[in-house]
mmCIF file as gemmi writes it, N, C-alpha and C atoms, coordinates in Angstrom:
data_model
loop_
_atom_site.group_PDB
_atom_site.id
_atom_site.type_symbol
_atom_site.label_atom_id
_atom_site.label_alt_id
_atom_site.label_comp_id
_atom_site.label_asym_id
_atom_site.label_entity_id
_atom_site.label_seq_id
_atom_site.pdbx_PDB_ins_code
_atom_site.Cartn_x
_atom_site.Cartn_y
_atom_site.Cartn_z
_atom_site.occupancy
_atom_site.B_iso_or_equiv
_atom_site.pdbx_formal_charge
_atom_site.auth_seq_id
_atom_site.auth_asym_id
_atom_site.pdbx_PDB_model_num
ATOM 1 N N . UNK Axp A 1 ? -47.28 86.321 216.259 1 0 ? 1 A 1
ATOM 2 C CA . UNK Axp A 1 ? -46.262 85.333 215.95 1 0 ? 1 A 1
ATOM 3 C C . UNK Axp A 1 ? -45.488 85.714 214.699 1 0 ? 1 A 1
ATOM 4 N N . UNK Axp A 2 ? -46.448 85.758 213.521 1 0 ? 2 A 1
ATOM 5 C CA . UNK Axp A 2 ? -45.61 86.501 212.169 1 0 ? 2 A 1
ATOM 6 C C . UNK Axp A 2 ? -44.71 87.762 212.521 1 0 ? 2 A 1
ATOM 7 N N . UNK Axp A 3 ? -45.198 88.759 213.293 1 0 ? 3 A 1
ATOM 8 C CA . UNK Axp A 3 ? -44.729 90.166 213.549 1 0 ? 3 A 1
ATOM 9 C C . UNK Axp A 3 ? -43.33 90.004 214.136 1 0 ? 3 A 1
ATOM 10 N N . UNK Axp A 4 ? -43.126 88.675 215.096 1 0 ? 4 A 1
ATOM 11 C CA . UNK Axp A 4 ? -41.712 88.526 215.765 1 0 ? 4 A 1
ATOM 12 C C . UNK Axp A 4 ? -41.308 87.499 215.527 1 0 ? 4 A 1
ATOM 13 N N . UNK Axp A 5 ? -41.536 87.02 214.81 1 0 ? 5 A 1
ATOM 14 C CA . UNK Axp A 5 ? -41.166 85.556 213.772 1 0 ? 5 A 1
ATOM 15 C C . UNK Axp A 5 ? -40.654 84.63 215.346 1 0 ? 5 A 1
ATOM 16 N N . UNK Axp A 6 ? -41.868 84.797 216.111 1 0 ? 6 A 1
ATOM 17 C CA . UNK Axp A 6 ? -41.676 83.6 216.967 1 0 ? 6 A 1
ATOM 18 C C . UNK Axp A 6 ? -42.846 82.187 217.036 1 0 ? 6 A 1
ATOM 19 N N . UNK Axp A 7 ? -42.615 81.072 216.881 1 0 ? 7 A 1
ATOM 20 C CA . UNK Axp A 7 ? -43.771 79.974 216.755 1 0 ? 7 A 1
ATOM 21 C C . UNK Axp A 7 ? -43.394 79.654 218.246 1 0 ? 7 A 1
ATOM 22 N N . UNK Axp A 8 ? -43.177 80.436 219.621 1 0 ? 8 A 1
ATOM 23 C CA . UNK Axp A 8 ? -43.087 79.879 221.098 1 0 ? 8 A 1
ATOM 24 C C . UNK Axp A 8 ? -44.954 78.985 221.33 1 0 ? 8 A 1
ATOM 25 N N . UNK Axp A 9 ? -45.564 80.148 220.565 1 0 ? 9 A 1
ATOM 26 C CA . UNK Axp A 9 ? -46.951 79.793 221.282 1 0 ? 9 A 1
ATOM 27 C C . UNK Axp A 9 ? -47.839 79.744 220.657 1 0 ? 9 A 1
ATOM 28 N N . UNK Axp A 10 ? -47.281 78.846 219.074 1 0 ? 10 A 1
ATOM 29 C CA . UNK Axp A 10 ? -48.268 78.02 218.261 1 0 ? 10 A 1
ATOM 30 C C . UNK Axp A 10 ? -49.197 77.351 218.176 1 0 ? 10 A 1
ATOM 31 N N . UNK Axp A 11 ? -48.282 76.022 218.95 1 0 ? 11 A 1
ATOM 32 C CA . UNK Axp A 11 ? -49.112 74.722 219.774 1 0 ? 11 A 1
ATOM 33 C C . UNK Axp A 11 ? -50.18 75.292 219.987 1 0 ? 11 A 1
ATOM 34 N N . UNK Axp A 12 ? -50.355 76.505 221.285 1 0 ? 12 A 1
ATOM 35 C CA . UNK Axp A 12 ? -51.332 76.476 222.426 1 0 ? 12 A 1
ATOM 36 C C . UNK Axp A 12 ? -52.401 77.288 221.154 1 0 ? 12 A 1
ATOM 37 N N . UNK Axp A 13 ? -51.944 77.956 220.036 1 0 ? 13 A 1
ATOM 38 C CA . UNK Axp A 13 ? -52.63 78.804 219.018 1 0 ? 13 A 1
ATOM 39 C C . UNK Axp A 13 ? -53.574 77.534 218.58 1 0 ? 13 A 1
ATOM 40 N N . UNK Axp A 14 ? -52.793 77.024 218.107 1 0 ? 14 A 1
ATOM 41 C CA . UNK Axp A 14 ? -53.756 75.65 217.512 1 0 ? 14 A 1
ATOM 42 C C . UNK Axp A 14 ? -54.7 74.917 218.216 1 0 ? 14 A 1
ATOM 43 N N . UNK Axp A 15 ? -53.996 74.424 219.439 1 0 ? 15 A 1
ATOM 44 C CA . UNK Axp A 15 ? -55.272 74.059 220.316 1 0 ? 15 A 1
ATOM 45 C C . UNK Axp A 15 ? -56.539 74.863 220.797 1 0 ? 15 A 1
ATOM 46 N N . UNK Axp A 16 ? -56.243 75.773 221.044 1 0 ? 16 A 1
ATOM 47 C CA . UNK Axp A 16 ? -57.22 76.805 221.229 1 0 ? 16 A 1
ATOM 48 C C . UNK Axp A 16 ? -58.009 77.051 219.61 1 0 ? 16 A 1
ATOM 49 N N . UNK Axp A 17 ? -57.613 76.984 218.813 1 0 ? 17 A 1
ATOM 50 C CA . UNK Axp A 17 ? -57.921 77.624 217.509 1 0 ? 17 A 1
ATOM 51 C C . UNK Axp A 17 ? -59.124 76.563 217.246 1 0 ? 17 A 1
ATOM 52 N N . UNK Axp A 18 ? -58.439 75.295 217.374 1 0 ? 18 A 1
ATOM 53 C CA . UNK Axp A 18 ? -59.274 73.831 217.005 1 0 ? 18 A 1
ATOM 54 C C . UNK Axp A 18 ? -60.536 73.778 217.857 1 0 ? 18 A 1
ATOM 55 N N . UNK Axp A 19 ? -60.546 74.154 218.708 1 0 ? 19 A 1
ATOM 56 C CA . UNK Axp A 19 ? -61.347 74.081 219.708 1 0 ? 19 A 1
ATOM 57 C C . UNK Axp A 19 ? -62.694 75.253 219.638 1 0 ? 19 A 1
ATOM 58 N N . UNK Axp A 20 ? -62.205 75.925 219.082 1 0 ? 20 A 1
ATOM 59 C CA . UNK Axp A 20 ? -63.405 77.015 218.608 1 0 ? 20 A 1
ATOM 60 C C . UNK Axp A 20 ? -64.672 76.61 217.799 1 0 ? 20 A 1
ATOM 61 N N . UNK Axp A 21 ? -65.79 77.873 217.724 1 0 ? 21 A 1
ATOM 62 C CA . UNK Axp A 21 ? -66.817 77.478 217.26 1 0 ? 21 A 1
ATOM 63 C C . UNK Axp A 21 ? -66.497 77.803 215.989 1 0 ? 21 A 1
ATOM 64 N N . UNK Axp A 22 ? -66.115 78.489 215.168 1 0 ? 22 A 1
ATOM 65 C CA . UNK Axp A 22 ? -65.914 78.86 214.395 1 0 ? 22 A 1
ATOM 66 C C . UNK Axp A 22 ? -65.656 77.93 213.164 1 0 ? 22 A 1
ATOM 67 N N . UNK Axp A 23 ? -65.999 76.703 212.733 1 0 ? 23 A 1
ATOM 68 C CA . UNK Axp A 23 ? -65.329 75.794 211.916 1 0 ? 23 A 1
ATOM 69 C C . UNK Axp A 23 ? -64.595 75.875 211.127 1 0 ? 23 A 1
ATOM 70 N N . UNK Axp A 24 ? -64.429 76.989 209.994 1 0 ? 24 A 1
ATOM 71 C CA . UNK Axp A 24 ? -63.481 77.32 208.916 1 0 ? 24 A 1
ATOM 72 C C . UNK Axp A 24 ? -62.175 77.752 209.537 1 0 ? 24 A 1
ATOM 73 N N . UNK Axp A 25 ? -62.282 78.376 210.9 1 0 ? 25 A 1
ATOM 74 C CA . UNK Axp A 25 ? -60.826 78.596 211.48 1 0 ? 25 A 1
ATOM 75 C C . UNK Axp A 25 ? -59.925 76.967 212.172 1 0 ? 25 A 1
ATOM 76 N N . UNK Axp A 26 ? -61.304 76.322 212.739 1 0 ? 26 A 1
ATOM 77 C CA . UNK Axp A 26 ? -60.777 75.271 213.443 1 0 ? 26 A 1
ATOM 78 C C . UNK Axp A 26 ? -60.528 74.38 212.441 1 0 ? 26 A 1
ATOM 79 N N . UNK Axp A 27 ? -61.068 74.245 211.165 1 0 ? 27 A 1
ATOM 80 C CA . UNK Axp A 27 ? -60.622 73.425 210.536 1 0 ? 27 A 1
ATOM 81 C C . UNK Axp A 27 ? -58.944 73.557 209.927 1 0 ? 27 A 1
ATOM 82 N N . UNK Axp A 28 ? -58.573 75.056 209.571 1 0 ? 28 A 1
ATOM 83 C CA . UNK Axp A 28 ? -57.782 75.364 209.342 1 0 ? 28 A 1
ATOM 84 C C . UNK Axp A 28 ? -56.395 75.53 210.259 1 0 ? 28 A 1
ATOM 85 N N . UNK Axp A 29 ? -56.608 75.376 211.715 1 0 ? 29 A 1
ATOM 86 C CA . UNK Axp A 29 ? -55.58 75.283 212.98 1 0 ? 29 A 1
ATOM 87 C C . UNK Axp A 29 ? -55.673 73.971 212.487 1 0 ? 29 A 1
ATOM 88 N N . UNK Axp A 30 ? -56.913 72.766 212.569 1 0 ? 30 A 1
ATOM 89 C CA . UNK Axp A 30 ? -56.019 71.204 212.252 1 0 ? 30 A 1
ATOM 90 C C . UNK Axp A 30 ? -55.343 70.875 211.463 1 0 ? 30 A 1
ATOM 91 N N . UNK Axp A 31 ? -55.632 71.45 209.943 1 0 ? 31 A 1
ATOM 92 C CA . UNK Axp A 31 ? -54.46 71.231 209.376 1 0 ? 31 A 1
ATOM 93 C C . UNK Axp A 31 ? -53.451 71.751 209.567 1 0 ? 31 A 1
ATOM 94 N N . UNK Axp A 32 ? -53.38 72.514 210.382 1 0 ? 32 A 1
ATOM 95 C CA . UNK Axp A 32 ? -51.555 72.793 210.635 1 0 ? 32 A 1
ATOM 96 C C . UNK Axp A 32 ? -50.86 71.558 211.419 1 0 ? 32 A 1
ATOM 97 N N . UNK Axp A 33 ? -51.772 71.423 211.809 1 0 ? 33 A 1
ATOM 98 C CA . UNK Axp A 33 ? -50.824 69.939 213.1 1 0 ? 33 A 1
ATOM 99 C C . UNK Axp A 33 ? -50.019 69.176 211.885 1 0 ? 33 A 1
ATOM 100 N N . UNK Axp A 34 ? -50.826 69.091 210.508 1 0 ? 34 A 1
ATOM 101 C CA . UNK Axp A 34 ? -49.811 68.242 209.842 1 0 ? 34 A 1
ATOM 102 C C . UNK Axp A 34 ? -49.02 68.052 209.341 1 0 ? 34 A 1
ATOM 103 N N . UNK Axp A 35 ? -48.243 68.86 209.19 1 0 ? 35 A 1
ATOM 104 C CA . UNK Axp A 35 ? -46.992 69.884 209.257 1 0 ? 35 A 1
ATOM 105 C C . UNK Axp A 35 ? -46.344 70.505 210.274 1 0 ? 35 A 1
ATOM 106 N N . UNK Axp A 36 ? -46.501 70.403 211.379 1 0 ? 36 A 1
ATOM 107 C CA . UNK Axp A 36 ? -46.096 71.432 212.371 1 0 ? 36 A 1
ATOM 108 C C . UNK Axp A 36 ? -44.713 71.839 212.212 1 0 ? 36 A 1
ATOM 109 N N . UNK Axp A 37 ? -43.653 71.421 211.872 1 0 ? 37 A 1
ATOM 110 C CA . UNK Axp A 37 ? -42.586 71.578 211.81 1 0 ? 37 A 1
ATOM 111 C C . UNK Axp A 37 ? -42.194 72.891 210.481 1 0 ? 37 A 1
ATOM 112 N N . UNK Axp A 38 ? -43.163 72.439 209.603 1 0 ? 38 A 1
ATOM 113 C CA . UNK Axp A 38 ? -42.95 73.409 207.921 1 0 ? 38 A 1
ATOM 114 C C . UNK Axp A 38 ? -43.472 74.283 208.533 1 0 ? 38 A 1
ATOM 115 N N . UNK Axp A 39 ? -44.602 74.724 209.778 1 0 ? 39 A 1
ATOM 116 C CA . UNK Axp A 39 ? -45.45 76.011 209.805 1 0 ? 39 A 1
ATOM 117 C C . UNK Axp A 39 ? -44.233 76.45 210.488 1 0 ? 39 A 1
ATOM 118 N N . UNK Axp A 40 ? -43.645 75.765 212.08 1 0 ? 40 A 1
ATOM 119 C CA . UNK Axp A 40 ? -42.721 76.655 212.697 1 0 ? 40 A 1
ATOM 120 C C . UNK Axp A 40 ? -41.509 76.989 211.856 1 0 ? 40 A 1
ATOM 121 N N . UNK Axp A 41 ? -41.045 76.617 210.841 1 0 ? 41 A 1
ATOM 122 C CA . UNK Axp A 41 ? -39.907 77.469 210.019 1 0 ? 41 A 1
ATOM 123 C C . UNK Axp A 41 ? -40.545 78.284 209.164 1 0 ? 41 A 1
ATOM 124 N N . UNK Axp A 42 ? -41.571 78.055 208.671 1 0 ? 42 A 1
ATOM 125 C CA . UNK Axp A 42 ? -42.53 79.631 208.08 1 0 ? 42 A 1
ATOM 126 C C . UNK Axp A 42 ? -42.238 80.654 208.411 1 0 ? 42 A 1
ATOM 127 N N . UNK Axp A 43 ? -42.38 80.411 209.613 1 0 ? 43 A 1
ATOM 128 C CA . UNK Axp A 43 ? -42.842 81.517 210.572 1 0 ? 43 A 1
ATOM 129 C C . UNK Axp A 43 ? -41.596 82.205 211.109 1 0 ? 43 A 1
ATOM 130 N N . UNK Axp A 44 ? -40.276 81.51 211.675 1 0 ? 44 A 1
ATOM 131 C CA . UNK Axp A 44 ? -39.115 81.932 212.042 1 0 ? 44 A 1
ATOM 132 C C . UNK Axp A 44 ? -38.229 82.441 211.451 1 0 ? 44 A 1
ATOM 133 N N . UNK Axp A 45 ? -37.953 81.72 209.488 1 0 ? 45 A 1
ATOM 134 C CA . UNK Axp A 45 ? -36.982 81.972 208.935 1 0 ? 45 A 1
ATOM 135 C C . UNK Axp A 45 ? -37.203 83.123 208.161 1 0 ? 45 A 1
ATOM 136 N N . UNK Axp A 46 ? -36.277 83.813 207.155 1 0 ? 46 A 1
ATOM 137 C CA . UNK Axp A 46 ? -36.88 84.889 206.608 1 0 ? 46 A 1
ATOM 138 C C . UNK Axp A 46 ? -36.811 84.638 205.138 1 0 ? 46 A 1
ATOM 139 N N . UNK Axp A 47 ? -36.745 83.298 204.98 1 0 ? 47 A 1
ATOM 140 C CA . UNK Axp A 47 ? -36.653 83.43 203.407 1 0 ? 47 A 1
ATOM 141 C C . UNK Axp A 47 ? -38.195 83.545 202.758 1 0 ? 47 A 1
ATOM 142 N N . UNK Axp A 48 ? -37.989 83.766 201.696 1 0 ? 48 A 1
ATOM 143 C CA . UNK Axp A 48 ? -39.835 84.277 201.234 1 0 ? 48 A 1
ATOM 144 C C . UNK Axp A 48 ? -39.422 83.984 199.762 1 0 ? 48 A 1
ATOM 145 N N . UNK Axp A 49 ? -40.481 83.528 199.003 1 0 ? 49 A 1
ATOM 146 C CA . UNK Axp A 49 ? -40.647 83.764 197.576 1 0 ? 49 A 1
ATOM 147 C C . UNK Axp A 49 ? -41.467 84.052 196.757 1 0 ? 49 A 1
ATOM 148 N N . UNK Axp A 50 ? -41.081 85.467 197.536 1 0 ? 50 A 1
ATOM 149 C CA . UNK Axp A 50 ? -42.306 86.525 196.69 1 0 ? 50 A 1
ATOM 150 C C . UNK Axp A 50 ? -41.83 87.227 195.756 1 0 ? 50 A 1
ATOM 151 N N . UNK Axp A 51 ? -40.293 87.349 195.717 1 0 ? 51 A 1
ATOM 152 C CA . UNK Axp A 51 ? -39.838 87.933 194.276 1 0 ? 51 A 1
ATOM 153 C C . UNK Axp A 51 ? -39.981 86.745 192.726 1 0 ? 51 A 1
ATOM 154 N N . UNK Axp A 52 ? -39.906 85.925 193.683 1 0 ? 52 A 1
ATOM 155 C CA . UNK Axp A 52 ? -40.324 84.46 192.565 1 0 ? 52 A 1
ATOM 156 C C . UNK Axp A 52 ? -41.514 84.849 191.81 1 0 ? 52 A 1
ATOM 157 N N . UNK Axp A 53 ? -42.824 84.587 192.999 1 0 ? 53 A 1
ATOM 158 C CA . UNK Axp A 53 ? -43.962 84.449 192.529 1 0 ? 53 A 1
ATOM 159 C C . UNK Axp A 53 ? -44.294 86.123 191.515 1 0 ? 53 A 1
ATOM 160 N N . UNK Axp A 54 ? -43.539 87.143 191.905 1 0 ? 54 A 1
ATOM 161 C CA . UNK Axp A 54 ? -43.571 88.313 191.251 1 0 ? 54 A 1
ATOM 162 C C . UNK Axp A 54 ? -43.732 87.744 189.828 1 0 ? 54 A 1
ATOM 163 N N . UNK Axp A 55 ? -42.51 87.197 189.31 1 0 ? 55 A 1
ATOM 164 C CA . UNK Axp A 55 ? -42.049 87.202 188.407 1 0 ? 55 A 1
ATOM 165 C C . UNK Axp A 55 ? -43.294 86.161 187.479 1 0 ? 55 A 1
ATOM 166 N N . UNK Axp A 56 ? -43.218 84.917 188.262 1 0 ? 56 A 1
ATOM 167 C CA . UNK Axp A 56 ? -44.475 84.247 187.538 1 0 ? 56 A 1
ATOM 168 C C . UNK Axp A 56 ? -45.316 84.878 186.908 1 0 ? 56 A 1
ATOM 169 N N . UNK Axp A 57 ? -46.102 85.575 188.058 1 0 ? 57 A 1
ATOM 170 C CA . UNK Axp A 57 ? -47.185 86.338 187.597 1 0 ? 57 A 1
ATOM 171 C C . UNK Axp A 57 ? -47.198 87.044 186.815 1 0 ? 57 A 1
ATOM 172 N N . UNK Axp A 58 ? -46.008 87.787 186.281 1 0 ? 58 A 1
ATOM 173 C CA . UNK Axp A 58 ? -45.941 88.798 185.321 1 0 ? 58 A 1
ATOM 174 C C . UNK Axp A 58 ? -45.984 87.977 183.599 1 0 ? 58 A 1
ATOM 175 N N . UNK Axp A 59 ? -45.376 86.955 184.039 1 0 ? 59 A 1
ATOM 176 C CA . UNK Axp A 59 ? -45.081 85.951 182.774 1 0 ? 59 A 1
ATOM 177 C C . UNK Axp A 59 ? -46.245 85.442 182.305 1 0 ? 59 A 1
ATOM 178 N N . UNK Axp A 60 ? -47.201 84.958 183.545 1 0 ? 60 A 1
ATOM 179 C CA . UNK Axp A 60 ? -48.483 84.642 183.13 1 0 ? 60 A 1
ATOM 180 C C . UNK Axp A 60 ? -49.163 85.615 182.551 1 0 ? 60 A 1
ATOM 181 N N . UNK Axp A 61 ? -49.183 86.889 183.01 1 0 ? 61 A 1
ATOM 182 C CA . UNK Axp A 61 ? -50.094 88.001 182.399 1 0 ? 61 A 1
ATOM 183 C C . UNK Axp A 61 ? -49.704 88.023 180.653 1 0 ? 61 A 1
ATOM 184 N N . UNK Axp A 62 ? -48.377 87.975 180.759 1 0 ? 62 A 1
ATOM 185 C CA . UNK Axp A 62 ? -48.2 88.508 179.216 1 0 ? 62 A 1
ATOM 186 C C . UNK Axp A 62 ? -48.363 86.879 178.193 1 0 ? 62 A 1
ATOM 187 N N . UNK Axp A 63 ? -48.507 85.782 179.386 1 0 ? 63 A 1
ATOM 188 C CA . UNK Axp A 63 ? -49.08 84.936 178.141 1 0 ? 63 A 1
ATOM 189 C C . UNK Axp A 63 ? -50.506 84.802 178.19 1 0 ? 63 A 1
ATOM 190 N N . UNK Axp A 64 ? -51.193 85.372 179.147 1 0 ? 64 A 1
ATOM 191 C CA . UNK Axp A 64 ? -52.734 85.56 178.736 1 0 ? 64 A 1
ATOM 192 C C . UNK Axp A 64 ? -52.956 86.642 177.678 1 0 ? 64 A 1
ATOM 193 N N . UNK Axp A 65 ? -52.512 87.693 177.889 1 0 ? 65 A 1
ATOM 194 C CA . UNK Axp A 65 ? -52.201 88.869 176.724 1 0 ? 65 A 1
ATOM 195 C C . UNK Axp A 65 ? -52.486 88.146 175.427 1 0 ? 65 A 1
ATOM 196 N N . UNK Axp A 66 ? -51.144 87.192 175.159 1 0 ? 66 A 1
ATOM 197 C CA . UNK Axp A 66 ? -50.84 86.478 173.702 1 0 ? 66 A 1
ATOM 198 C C . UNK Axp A 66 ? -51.558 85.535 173.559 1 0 ? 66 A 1
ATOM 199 N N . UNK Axp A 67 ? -52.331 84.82 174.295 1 0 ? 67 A 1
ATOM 200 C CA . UNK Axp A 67 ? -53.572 84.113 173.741 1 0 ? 67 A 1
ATOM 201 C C . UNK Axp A 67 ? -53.577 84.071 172.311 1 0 ? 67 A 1
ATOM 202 N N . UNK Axp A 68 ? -53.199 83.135 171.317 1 0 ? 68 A 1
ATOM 203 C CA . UNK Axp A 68 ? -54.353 82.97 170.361 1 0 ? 68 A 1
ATOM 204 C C . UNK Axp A 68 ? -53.377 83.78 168.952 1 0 ? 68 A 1
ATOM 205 N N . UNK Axp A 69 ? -52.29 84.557 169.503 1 0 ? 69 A 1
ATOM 206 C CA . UNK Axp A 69 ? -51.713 85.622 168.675 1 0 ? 69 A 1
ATOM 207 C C . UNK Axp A 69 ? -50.727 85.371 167.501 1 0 ? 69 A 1
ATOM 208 N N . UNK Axp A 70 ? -49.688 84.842 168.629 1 0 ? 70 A 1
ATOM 209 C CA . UNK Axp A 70 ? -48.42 84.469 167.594 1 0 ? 70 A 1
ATOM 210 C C . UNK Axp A 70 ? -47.394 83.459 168.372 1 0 ? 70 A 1
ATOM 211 N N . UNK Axp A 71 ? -46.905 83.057 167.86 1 0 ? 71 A 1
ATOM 212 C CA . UNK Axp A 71 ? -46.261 82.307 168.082 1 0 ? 71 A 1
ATOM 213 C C . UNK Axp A 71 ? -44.437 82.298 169.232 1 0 ? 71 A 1
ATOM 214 N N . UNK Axp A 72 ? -43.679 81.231 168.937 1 0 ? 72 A 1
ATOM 215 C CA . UNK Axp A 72 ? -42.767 81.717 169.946 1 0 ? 72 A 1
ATOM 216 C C . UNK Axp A 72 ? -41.953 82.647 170.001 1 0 ? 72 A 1
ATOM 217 N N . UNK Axp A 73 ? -41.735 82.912 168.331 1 0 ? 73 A 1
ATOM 218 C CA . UNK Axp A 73 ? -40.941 84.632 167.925 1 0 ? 73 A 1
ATOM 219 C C . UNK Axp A 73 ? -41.571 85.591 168.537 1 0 ? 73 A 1
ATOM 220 N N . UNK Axp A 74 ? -42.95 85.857 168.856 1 0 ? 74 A 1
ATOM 221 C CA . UNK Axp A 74 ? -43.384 86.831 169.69 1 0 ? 74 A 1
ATOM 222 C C . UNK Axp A 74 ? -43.379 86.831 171.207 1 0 ? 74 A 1
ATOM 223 N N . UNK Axp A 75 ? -43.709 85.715 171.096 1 0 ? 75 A 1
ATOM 224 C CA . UNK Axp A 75 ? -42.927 85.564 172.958 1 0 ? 75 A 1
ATOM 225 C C . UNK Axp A 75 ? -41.857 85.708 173.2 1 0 ? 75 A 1
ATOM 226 N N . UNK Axp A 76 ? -40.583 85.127 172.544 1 0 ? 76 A 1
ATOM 227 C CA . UNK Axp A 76 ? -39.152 86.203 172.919 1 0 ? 76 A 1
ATOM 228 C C . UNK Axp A 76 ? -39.046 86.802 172.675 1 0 ? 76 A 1
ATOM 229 N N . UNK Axp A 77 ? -39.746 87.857 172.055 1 0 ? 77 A 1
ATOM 230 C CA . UNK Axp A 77 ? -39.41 89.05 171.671 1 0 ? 77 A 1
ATOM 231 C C . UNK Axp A 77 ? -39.991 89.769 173.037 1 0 ? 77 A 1
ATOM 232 N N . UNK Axp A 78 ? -41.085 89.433 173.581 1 0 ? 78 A 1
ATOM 233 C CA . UNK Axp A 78 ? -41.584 90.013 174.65 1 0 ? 78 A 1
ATOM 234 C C . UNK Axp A 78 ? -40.755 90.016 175.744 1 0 ? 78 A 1
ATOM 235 N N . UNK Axp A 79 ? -40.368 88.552 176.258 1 0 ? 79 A 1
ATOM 236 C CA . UNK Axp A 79 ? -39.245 88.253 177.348 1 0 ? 79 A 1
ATOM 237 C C . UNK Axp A 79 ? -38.409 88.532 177.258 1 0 ? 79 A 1
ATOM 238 N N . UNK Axp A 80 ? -37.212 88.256 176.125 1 0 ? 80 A 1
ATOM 239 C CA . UNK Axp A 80 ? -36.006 88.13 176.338 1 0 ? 80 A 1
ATOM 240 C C . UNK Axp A 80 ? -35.462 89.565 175.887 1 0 ? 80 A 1
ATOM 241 N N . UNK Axp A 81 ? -34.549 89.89 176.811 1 0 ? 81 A 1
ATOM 242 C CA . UNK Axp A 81 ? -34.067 91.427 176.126 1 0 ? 81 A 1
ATOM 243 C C . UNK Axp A 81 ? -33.383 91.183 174.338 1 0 ? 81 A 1
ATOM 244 N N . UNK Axp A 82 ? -33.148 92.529 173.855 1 0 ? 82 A 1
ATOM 245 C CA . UNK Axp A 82 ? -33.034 92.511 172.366 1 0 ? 82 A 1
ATOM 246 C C . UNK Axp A 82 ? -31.3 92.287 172.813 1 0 ? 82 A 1
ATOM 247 N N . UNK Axp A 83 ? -31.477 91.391 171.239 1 0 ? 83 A 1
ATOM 248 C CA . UNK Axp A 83 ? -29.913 91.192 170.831 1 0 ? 83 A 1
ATOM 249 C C . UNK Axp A 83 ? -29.226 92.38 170.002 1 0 ? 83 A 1
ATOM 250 N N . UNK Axp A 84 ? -28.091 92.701 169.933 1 0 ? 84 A 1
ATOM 251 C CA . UNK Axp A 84 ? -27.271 93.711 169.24 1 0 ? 84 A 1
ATOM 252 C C . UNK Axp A 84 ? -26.708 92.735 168.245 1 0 ? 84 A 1
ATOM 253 N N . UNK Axp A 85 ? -27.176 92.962 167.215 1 0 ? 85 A 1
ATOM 254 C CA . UNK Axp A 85 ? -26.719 92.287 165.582 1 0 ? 85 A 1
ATOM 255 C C . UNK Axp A 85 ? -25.667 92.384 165.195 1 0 ? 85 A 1
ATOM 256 N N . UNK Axp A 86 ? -24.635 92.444 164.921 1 0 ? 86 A 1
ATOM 257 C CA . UNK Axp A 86 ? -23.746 93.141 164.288 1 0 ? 86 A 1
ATOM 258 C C . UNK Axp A 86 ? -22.909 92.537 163.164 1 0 ? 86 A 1
């Protein structure tokens, strides 16, 4: 379904899925029913925000880094590109 960004044969994914022995999967096909609509545009559209979450993550790293260090002059100095003084 992900590979051809088609949700034709979700539904029958879920029912079948729910229905298994497996509980951690079947539990996880029911919660899709509660949403069904947010999973089938998941799945179809191509927007993604993974250049987003890129970016988070990088921000988080460098404020775990600064833990404990210095203050907000050192954090823009880290983030924000340098200014030209003049």
């Amino acid at each position: 379904m992900m590979r051809w960004r088609s949700a034709k044969k979700l539904v029958s994914w879920i029912k079948s899925t729910a229905a298994s022995e497996f509980q951690f999967t079947a539990r996880f096909a029911s919660t899709l029913r509660r949403d069904l609509e947010a999973v089938k545009l998941s799945i179809t559209t191509s927007w993604s925000n993974g250049h987003i979450e890129g970016h988070i993550n990088r921000l988080k790293a460098i404020k775990r880094q600064m833990y404990g260090r210095a203050g907000l002059e050192l954090l823009k100095a880290r983030l924000l590109p340098p200014t030209l003084d003049r």
